[in-house]
Every structure is written in structure tokens, then in C-alpha cells.
DRENKENU-622956 format. One line per 4 residues: number of its first residue (from 0); for each residue x, y, z of N, C-alpha, C, O. Coordinates in steps of 0.1 Angstrom, whole numbers, plus 2048, in hexadecimal, padded with zeros to 3 digits. Layout:
N
NUM	X Y Z X Y Z X Y Z X Y Z | ...
// end
This chain:
310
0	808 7F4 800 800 800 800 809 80C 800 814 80C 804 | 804 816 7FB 80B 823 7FB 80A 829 807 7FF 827 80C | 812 831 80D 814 83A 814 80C 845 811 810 849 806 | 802 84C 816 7FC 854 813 7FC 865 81D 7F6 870 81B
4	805 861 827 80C 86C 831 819 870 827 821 869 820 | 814 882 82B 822 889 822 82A 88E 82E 824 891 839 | 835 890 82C 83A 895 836 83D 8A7 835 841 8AD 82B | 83B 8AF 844 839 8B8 843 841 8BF 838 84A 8B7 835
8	842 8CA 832 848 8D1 827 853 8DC 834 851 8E0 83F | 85C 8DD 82B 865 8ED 832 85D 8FA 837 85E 901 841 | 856 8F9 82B 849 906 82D 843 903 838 843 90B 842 | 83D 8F8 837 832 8F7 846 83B 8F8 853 835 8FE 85D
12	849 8F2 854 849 8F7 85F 84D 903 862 849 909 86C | 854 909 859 853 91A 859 848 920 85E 849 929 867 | 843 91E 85B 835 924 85D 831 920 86C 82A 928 872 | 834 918 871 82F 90E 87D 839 917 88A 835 91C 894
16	846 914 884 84D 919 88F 84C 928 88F 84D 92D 89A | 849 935 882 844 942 884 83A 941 88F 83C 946 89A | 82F 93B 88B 81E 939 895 822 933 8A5 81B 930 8AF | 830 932 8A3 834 92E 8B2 83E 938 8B9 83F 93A 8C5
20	844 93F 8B0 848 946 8B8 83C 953 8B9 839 957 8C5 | 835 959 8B0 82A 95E 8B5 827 95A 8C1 82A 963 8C8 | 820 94F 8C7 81C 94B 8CE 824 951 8D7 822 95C 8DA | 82E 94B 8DB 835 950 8E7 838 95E 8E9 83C 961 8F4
24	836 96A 8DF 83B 978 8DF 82A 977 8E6 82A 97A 8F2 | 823 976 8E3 818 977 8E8 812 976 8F7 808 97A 8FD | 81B 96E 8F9 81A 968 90A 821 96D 912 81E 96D 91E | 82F 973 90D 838 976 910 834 980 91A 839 97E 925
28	82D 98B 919 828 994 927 820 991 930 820 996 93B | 817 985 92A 812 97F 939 81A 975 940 81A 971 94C | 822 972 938 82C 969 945 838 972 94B 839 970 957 | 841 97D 947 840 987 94C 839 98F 959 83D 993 964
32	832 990 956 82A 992 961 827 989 96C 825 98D 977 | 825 97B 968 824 974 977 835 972 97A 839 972 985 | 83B 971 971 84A 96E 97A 84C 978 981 850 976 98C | 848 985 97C 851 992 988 843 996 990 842 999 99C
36	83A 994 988 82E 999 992 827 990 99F 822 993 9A9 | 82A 986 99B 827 978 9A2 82D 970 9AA 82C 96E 9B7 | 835 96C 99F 83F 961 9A7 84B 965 9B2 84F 961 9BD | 850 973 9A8 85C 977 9AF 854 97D 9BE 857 975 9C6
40	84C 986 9C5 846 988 9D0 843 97B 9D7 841 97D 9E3 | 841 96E 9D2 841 965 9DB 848 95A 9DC 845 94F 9E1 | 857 960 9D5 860 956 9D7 86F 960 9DE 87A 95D 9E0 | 867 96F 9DF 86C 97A 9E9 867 973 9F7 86F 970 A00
44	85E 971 9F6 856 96A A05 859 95E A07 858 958 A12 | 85C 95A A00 861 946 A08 86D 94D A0D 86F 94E A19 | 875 953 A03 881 955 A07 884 95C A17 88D 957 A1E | 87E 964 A1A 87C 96D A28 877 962 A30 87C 961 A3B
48	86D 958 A2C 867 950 A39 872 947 A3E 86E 93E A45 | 880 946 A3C 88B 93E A40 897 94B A42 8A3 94A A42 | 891 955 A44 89F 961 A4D 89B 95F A54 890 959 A57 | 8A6 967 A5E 8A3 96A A6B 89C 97C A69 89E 984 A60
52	892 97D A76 88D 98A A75 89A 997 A78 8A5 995 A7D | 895 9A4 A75 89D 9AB A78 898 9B3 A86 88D 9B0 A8B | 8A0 9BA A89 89C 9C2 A97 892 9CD A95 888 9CB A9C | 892 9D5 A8F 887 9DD A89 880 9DA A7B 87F 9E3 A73
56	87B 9CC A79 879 9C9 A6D 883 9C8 A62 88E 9CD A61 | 87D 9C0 A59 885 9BD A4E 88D 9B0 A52 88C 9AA A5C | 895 9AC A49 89B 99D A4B 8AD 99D A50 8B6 9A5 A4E | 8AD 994 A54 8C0 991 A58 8C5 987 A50 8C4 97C A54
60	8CB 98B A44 8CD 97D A3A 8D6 974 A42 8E2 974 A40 | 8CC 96C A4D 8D5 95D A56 8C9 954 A50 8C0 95C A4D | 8C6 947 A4D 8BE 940 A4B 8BC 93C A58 8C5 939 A60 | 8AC 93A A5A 8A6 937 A69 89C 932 A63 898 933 A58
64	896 927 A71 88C 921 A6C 87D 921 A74 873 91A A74 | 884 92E A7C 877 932 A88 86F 937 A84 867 93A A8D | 86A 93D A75 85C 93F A72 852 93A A70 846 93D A70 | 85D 92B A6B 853 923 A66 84E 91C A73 842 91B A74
68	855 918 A7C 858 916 A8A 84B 918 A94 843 910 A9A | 84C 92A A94 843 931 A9A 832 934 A93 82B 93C A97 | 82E 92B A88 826 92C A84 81B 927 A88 810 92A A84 | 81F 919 A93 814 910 A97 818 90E AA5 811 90A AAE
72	828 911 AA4 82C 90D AB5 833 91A ABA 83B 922 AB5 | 830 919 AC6 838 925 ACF 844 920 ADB 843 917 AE3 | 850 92A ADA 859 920 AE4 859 92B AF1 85A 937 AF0 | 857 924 AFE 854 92F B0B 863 933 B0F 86C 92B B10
76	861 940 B10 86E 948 B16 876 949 B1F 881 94E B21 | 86C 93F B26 877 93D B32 87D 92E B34 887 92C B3B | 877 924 B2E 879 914 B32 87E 910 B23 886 907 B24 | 87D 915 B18 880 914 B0E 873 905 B0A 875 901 AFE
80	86A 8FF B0F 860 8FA B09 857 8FC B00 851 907 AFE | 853 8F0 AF8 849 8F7 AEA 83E 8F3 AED 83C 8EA AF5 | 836 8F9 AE8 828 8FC AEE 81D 901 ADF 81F 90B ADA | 813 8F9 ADA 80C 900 ACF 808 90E AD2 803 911 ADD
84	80B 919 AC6 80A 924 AC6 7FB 925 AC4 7F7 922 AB9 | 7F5 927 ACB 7E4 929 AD2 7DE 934 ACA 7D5 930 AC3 | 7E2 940 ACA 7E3 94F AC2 7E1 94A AB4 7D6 94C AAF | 7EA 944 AAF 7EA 943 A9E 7E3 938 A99 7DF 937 A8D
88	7E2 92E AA3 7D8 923 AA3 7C9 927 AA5 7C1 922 A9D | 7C5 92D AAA 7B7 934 AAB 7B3 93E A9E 7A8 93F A98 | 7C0 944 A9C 7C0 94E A90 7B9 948 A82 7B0 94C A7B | 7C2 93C A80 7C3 933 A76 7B2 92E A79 7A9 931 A71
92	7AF 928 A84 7A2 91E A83 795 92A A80 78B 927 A79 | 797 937 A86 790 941 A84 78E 946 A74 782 947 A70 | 796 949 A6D 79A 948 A61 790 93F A5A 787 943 A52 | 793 935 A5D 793 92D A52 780 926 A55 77A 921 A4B
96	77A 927 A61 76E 92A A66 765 933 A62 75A 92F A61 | 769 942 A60 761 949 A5A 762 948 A4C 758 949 A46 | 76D 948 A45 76E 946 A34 761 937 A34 755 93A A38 | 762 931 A33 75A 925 A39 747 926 A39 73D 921 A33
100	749 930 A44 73A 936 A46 739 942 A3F 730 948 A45 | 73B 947 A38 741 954 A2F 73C 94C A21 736 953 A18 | 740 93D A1E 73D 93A A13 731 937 A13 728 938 A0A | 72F 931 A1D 71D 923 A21 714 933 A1D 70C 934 A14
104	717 93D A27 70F 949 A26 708 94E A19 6FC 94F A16 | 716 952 A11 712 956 A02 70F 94C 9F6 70B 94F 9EB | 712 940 9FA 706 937 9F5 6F6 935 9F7 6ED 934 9EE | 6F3 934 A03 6E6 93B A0C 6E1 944 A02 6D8 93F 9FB
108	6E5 94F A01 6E5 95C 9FE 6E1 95C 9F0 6D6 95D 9EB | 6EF 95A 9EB 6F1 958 9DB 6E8 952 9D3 6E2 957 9CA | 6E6 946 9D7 6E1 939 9CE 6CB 93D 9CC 6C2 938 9C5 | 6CB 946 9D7 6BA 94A 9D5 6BA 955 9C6 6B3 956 9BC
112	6C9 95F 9CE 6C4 968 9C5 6C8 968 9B7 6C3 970 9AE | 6D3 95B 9B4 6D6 955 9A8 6C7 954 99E 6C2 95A 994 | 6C5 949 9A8 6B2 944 99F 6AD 94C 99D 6A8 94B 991 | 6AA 958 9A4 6A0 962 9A1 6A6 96B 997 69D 971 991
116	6B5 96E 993 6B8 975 988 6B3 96C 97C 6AA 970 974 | 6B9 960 97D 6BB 959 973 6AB 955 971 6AB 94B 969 | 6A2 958 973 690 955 974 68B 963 96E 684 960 964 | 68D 971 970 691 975 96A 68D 977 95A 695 971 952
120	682 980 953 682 982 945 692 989 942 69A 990 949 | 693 984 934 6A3 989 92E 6A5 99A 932 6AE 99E 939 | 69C 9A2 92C 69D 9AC 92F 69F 9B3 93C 6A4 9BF 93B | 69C 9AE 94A 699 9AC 955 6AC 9AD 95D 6B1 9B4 965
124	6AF 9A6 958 6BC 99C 95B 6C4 9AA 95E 6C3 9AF 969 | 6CC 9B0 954 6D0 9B7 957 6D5 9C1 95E 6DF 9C6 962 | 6C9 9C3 961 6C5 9D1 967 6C5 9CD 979 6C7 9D5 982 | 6C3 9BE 97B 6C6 9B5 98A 6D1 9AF 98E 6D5 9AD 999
128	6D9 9AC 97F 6E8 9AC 980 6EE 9B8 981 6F6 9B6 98A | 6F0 9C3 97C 6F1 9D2 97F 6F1 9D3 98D 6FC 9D7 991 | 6E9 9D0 994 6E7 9D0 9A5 6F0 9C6 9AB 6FA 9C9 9B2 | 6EE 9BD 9A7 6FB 9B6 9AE 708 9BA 9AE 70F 9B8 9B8
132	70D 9BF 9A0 717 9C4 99B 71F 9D4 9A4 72B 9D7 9A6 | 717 9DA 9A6 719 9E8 9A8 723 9EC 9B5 72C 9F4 9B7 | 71C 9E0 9BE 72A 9DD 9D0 734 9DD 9C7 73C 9E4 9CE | 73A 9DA 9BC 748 9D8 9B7 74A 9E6 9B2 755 9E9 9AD
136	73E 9EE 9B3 749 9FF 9B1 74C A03 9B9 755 A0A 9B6 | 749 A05 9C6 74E A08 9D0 759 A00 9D7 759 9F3 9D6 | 763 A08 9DF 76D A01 9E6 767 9FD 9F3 75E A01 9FA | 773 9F0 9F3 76B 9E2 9FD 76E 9EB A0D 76B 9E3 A16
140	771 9F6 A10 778 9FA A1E 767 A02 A1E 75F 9FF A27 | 763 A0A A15 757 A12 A16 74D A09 A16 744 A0B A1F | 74B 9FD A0D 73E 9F0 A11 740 9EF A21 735 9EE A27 | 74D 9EF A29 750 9E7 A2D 749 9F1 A3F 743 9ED A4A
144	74C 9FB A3A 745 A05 A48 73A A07 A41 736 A12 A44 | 732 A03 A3B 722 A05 A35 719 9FD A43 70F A00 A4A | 725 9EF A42 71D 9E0 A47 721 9E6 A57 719 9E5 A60 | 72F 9ED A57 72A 9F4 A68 721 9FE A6D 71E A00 A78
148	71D A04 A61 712 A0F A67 704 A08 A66 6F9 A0F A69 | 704 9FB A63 6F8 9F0 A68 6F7 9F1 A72 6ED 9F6 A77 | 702 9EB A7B 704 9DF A83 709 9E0 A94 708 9D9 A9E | 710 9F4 A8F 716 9F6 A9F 706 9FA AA8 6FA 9F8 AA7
152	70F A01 AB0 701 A01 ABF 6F9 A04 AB8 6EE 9FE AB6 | 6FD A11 AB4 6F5 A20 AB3 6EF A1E AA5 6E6 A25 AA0 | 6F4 A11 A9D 6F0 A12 A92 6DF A11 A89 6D5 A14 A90 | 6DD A0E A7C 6CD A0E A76 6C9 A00 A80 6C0 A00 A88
156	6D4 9F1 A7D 6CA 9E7 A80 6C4 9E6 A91 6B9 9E1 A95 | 6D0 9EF A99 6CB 9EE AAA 6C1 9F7 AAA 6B6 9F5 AAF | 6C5 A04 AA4 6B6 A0E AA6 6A9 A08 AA4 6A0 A08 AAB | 6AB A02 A96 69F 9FC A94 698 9F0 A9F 68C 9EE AA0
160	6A3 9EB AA5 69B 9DE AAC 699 9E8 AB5 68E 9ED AB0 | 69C 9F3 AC4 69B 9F9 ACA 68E 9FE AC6 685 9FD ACE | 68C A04 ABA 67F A0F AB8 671 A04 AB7 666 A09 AB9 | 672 9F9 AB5 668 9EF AB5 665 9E7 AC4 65D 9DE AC8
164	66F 9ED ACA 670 9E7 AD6 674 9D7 AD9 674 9D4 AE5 | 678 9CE AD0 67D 9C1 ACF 688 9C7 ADA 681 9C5 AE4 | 694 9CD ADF 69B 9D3 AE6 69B 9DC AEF 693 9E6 AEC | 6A4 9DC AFC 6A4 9E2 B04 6B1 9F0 AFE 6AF 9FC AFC
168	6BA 9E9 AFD 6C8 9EA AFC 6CF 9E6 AF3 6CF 9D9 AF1 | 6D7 9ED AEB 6E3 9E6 ADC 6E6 9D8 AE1 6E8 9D3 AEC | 6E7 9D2 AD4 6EF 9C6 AD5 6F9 9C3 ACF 6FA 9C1 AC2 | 704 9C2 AD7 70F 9C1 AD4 714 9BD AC5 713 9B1 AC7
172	717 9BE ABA 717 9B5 AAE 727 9B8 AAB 730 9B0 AAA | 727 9C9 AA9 738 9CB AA0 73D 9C6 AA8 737 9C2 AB2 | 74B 9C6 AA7 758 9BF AA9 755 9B1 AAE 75A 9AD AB9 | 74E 9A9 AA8 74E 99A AAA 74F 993 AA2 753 997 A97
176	74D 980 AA4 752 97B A95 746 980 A8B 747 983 A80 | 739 97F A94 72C 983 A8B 730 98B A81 732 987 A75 | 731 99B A87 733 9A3 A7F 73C 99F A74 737 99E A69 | 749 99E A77 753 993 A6B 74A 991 A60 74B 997 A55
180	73F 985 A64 739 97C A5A 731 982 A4F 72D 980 A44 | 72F 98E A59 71E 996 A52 727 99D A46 722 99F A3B | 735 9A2 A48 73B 9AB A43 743 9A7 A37 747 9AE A2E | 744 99A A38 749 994 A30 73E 98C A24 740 98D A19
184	734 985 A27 72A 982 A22 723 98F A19 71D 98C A0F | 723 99B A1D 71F 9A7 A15 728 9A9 A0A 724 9AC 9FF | 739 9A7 A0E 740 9AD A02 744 9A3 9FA 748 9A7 9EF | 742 994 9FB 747 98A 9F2 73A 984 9EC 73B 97C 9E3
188	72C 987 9F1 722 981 9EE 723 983 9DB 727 97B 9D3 | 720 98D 9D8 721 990 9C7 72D 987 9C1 72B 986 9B5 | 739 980 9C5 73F 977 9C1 73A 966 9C4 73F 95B 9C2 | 72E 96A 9CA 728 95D 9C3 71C 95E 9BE 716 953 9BD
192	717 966 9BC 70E 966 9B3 712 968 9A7 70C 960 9A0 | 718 96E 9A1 71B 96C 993 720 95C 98E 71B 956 985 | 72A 958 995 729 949 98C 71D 93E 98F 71D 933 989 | 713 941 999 709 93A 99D 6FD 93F 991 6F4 938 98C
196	6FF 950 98C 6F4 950 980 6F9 94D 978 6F2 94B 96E | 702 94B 976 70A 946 967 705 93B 964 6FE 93A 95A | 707 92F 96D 703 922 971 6F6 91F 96A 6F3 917 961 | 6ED 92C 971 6E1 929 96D 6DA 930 963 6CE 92E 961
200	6E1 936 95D 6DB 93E 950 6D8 935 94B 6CC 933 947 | 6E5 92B 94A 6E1 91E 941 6DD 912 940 6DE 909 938 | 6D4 914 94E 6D2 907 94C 6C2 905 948 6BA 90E 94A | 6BF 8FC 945 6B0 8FD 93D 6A6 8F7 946 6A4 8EB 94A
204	6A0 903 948 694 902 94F 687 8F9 94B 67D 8F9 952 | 689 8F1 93E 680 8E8 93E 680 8DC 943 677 8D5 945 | 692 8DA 944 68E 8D0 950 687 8CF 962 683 8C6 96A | 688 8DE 963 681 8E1 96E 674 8DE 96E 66E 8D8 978
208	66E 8E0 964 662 8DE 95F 65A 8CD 95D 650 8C6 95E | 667 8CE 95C 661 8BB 959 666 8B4 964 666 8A8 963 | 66B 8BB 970 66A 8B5 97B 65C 8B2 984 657 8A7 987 | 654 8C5 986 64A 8C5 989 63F 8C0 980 633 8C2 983
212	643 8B8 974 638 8B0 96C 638 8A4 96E 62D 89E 96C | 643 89B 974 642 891 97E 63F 88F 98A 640 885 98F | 63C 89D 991 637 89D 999 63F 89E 9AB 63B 89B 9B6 | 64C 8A3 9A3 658 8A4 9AE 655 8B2 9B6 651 8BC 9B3
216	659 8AE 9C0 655 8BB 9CA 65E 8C7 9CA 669 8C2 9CB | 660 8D5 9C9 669 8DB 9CA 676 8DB 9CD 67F 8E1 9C6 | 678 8D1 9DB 684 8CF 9E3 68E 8C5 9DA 69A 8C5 9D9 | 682 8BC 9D3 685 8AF 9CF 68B 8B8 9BD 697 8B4 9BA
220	688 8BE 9B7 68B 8C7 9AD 697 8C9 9AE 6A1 8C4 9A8 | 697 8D5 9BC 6A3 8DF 9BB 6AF 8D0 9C2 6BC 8D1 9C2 | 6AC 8C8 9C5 6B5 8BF 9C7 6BF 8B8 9C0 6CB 8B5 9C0 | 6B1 8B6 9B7 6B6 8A9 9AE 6BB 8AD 99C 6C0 8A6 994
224	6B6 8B9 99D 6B6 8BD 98D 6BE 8CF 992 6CA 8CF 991 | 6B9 8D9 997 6BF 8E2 996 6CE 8E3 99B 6D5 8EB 996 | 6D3 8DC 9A5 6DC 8DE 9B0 6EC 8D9 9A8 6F6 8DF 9A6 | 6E8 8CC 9A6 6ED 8C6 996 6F4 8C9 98C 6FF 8C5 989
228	6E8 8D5 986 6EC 8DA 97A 6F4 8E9 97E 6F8 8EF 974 | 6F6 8EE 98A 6FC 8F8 98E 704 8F8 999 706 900 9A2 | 709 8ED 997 715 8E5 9A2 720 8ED 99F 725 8F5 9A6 | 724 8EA 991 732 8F6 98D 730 901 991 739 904 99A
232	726 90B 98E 725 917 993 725 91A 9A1 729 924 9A6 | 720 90F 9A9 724 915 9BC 732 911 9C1 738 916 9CA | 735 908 9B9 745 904 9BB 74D 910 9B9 753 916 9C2 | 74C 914 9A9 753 920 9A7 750 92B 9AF 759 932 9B2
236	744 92D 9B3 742 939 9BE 748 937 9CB 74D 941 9D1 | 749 92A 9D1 74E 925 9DE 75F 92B 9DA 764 935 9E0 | 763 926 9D2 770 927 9D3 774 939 9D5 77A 93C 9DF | 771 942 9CA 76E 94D 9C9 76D 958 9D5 774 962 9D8
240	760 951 9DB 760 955 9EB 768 94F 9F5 767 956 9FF | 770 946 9F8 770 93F 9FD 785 947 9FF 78A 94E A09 | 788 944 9F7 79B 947 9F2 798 95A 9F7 79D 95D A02 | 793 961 9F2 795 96C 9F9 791 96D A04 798 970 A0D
244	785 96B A07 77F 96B A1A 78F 965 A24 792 96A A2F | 797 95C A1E 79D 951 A29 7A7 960 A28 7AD 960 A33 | 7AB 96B A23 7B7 96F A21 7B5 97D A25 7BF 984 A24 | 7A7 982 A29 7A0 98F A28 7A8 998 A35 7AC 993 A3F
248	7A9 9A6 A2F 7AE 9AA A38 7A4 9B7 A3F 7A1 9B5 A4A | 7A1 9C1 A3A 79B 9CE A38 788 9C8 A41 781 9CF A48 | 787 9BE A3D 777 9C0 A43 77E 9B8 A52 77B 9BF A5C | 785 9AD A54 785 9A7 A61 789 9B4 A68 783 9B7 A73
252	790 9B9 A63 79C 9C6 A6A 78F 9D5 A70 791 9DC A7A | 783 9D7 A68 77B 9E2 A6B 770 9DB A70 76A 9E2 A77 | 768 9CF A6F 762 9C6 A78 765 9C1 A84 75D 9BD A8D | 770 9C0 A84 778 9B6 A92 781 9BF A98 78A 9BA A9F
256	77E 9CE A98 788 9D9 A9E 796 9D0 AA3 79D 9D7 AAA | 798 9C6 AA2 7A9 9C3 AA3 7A8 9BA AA9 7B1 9B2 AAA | 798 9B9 AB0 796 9AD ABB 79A 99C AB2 7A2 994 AB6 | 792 99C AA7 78F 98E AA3 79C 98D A93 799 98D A87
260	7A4 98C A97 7B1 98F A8F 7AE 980 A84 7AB 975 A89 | 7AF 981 A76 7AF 979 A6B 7BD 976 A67 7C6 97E A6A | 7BF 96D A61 7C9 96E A5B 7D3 977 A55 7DF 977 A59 | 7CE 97D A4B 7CE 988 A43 7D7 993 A52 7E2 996 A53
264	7CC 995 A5A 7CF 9A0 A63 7E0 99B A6D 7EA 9A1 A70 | 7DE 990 A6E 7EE 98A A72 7F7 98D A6C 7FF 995 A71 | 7FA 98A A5D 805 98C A59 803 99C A55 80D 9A3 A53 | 7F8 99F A54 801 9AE A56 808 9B4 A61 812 9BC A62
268	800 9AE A6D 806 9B5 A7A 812 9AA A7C 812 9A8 A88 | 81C 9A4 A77 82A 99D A77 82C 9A9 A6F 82E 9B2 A78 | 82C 9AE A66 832 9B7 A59 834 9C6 A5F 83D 9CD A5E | 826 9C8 A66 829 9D2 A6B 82B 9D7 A7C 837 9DA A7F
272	826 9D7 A82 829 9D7 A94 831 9D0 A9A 839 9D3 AA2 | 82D 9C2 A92 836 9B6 A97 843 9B6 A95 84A 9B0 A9D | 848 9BD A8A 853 9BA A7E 85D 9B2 A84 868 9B5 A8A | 853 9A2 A7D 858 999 A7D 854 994 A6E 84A 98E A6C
276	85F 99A A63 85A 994 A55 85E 989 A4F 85C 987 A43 | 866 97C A58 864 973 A56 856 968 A58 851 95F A52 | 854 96F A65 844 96A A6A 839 969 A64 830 960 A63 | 83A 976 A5E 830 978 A57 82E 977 A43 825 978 A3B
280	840 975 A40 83F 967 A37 839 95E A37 831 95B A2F | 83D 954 A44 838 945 A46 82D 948 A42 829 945 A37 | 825 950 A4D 814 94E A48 813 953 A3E 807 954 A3C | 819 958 A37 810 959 A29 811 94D A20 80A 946 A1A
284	81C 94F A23 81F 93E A1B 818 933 A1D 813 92C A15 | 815 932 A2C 806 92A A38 7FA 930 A2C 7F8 928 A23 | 7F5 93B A2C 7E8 93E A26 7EA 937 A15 7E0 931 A12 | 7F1 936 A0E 7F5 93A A02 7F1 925 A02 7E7 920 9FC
288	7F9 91D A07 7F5 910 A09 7E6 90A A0C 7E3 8FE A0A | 7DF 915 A14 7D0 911 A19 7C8 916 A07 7C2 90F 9FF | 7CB 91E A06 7C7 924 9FC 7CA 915 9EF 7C1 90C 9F2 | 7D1 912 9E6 7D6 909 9E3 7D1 901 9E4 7C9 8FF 9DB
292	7D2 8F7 9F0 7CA 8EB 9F7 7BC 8F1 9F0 7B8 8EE 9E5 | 7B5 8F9 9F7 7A4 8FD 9EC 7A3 901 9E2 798 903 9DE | 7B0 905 9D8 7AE 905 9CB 7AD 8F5 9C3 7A5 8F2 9BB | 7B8 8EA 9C8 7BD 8DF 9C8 7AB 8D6 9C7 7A6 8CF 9BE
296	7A8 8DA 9D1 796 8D0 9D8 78F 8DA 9C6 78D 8D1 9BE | 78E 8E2 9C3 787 8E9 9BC 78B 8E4 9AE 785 8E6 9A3 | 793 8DE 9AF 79B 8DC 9A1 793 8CF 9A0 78A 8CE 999 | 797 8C4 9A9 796 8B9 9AB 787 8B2 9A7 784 8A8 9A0
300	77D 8BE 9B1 76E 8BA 9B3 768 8BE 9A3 760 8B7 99D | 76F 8CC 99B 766 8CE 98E 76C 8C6 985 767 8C3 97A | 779 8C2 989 77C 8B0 97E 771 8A7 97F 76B 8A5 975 | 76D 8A3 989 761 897 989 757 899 985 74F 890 981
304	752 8AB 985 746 8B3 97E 74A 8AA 96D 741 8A5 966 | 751 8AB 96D 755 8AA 958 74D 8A3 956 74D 89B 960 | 745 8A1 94E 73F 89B 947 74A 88C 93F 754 88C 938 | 744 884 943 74A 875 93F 744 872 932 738 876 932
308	747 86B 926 748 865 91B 749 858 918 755 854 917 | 73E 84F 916 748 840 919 73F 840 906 742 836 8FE
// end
């Protein structure tokens, strides 16, 4: 039989390797950009999380391994015994607790007001995504005293329970984890609603339809057919909300007047008061791995989403 494969010509690969180096002149500023913009600031930071600290901040080029050290364990000053660091262990479980209920929240939240965009005449849409949209023109420190002029004594939500008489007296709310939650669930909620309407723009409501024509009950619906088909979109929202809340600094910081300290709020105070900037490497490097680990689960869980082919 004849051979009916030709083999590439000179020309084609000319042409092949031009369309490749294109390629790369093309990429060439976004990789650029993550090497100096990216990489290099966090391979500044491994590098610092193994000095020694300096006396007024900044680093002592000795390699030391007490940041990493002092991240989970503490050694006592006078017996020289180790002892889990309680402070940064609480920090961490706090952390990682409200990002947690920060996400459960704006799913709560999200996933009603998802349906009702996406339900919704076309014309309609816009103009209710526009609303959701708009917290993102304003800066997150001004959202962020909006949710305290709710919430303190003197504020709308206490006057109000006071003028109804439900109350005697304010109730306590700012600087607690509450407030934290309320404050953070306000500024990250619109990051899950949009991949939750996305979700559902598309999904076809006639199967909804032909659920309640078998005679499936609502719960049994949104269970079995809606929840399903907009699995990707709450995943993608979880993650979304989920990676900034663990790392937030500006709402724990004017919610939690200093009391209920986040992650975020630690390593700044190593960087700054503390100036201990090896310390406050480790933990970032700490945050940067939690982070990771939940991009890792996110990667993993919308693999099994894929659609299978046999």
C-alpha cells in the first residue's frame, strides 16, 4: 500500500515556528508580570520567613527557623519549655470559622436572590444585576462603616428595636465575632451571586417544570434537579467568598475594633508594631497554604462535576 502521509514541507514549519514565536511575544508580559509581580514578592517572603528578625524591624541576613517555629508553638522565657501558641491558634481557628460561616451565610443569602434574578423577564435582569453590582463602586472601608452605623449602640438597628419597645437598652453587637460576620457577609455576598446567576441563567427551566408535572414537591425539585444543575456555580461562589474572607483585613479590623484579631490583622501587626518580619512571613506563607489547600478541594470537587463520556 502506498503511503499516503506527506511529510511536513520547509514552508510549514516556517510558518509554524513564526506562529510560535508569536505566541510567546504575546505572553511574554503576562508572565512578566507574574514573575516580578507575583512570584518575586513571594519568594521575597519565604525568603524572610527563615531570617532572623531585626531590632526595629526588618530582617538580620542569619538564617533562623523561629518563625516558622513560633507559628503554632511558643517557648516560655523563663524555663525555656514549649507550649502551643494559644494566641495564633485561636487566631487561625477564628479565621478560618468565620470565612466558613461568611461562606454558609452568602450562600443563604445568594442562592434565593440568584433564582429570583434568574426568574426574572430578560428585560428585568439587568436592571437587578445593576443592584447587586453597584457595592463594587464604592470602597470596601466605606461599605464597611455603613454595616457599623447599623449595628453600634446608638445605631438605625438598636434605635429601632428600642422605639418598638422589643428593648430596654443597646445590644451589644460591634466589636464582636457577630458583627465580623454581618460585615463580611455584606461585602463578599455579591461575589456569590454572580457565579450562582450565571449558573442559572442557564439552566432550563423546563426541567423544573417537569418536575412539578410528576408531581415532586418543591423541596424535592430544588433538590433533585435545581441544586444539581448549579453545583458549579455555588462551588465557584464558595471559593470566591471563601479565599478572601480567610485573609480579610479592613472589615475584621473596623468590626472587631482590635478585639477579635483575623488573620489578615496578625500579620500585619508582626509587620508593623510587632516588627517581627519574619513572623509575619511565616504566616503569610501559613495563610497562602490554607488558601491553596481550598483552591486544591475546588479544583478537585469541579473535576468530578465534568461530565463523563463512556
Amino acid at each position: 500500500m502506498t503511503d499516503i502521509s506527506h511529510p511536513a514541507t520547509p514552508l510549514a514549519n516556517d510558518v509554524e515556528k513564526r506562529a510560535s514565536r508569536v505566541r510567546w511575544l504575546l505572553l511574554a508580559p503576562v508572565l512578566l508580570v507574574l514573575l516580578f509581580a507575583a512570584s518575586g514578592p513571594l519568594l521575597i517572603t519565604l525568603v524572610y520567613s527563615i531570617l532572623t528578625p531585626g531590632e526595629y524591624g526588618g530582617v538580620i541576613w542569619q538564617p533562623s527557623a523561629d518563625a516558622w517555629f513560633n507559628v503554632i508553638l511558643q517557648r516560655d522565657i523563663f524555663d525555656d519549655t514549649l507550649s502551643w501558641s494559644d494566641a495564633h491558634l485561636s487566631i487561625f481557628w477564628r479565621s478560618v470559622k468565620l470565612s466558613l460561616m461568611t461562606t454558609v451565610g452568602c450562600i443563604v443569602f445568594g442562592f434565593p436572590t440568584a433564582y429570583f434574578i434568574a426568574t426574572r423577564p430578560k428585560h428585568q435582569r439587568d436592571m437587578w444585576m445593576l443592584l447587586i453590582i453597584i457595592p463594587f463602586w464604592t470602597n470596601i472601608l466605606i461599605r464597611t462603616f455603613a454595616v457599623v452605623e447599623l449595628i453600634r449602640n446608638e445605631g438605625t438597628l438598636n434605635t429601632l428595636l428600642m422605639w418598638t419597645g422589643i428593648i430596654d437598652e443597646p445590644i451589644q453587637m460591634l466589636f464582636t465575632e457577630f458583627s465580623i460576620l454581618v460585615g463580611m457577609i455584606y461585602v463578599y455576598l455579591p461575589l456569590m451571586v454572580l457565579p450562582m446567576y450565571a449558573s442559572m441563567e442557564r439552566l432550563d427551566f423546563s426541567l423544573v417544570e417537569a418536575g412539578y408535572d410528576l408531581y415532586a414537591t418543591r423541596m424535592r425539585v430544588l433538590k433533585r434537579i435545581i441544586l444539581p444543575l448549579v453545583k458549579p456555580g455555588v462551588i465557584a461562589g464558595s471559593i470566591l467568598v471563601f479565599v478572601p474572607s480567610l485573609g480579610a483585613y479592613v472589615t475584621p479590623r473596623v468590626m472587631g475594633g482590635g478585639n477579635q484579631l483575623m488573620i489578615g490583622n496578625l500579620i500585619e501587626l508582626q509587620f508593623g508594631q510587632g516588627r517581627n518580619w519574619p513572623l509575619g512571613a511565616a504566616l503569610s506563607i501559613t495563610l497562602l497554604a490554607i488558601v491553596m489547600v481550598a483552591l486544591m478541594a475546588y479544583v478537585r470537587t469541579a473535576g468530578d462535576e465534568a461530565p463523563r463520556h463512556g
